[in-house]
N, C-alpha and C positions, 0 to 999 in steps of 0.2 A: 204638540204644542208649536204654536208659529212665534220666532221669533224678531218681533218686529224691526230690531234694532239693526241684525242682520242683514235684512230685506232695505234695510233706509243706507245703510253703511256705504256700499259700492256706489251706489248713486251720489252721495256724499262727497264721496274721494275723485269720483269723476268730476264734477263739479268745481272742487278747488283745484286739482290737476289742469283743470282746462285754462280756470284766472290764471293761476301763475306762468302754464306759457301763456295768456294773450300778455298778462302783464310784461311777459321778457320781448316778445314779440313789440309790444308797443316803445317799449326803450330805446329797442335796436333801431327801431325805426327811426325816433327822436334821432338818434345819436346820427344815422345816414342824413338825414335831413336835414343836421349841422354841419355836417362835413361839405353838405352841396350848395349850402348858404357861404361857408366858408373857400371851400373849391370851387371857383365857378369857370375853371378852364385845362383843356386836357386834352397833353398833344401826344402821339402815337405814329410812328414810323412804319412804311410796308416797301416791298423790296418791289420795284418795278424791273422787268427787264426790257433794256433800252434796244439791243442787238444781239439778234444769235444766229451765227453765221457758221454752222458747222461747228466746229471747239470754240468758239471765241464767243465771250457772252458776256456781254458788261449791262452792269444793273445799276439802279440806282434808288433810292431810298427817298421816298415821298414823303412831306410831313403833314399828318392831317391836323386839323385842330377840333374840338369838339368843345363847346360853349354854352352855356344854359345862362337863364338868371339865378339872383337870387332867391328872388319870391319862386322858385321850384321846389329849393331848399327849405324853402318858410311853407311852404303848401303840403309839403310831406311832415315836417313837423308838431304842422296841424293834424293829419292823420294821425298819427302817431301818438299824440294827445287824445284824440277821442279813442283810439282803442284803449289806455289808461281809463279812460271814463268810464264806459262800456265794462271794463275788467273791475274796476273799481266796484261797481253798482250790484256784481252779481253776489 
């Protein structure tokens, strides 16, 4: 006896396993692409060495900045929406 239910089952469970993470995957995503809407600038320090002369070694610490728009944050958000849709539909 073949039992159909069996056979349909794993296929099944894969299926909703897969929406729930796109579904978490597309949140996370939302949620980064409010923080970059919200963050739109970000400084980071690196240790330059100015002189090394034998022992004697003085450095000094550069400050970079890194700068996006908003609409980068609004465009990933957007993605982030459509994998809801896409997860939503299946």
């Amino acid at each position: 006896m073949c039992n159909t239910s069996a056979m349909i089952f794993p296929y099944l469970s894969a299926i909703i396993i897969k929406t729930i993470y796109m579904k978490t995957a597309g949140i996370v995503i939302i949620i980064i692409g409010l923080l970059l809407t919200i963050v739109t600038a970000f400084t980071f320090f690196t240790k330059e060495k100015i002189v090394d002369i034998g022992n004697i070694q003085i450095n000094a610490n550069k400050r970079h900045h890194l700068k996006w728009s908003p609409l980068v944050g609004i465009a990933v958000m957007g993605v982030g929406g459509v994998v809801l849709l896409v997860a939503s539909k299946k």
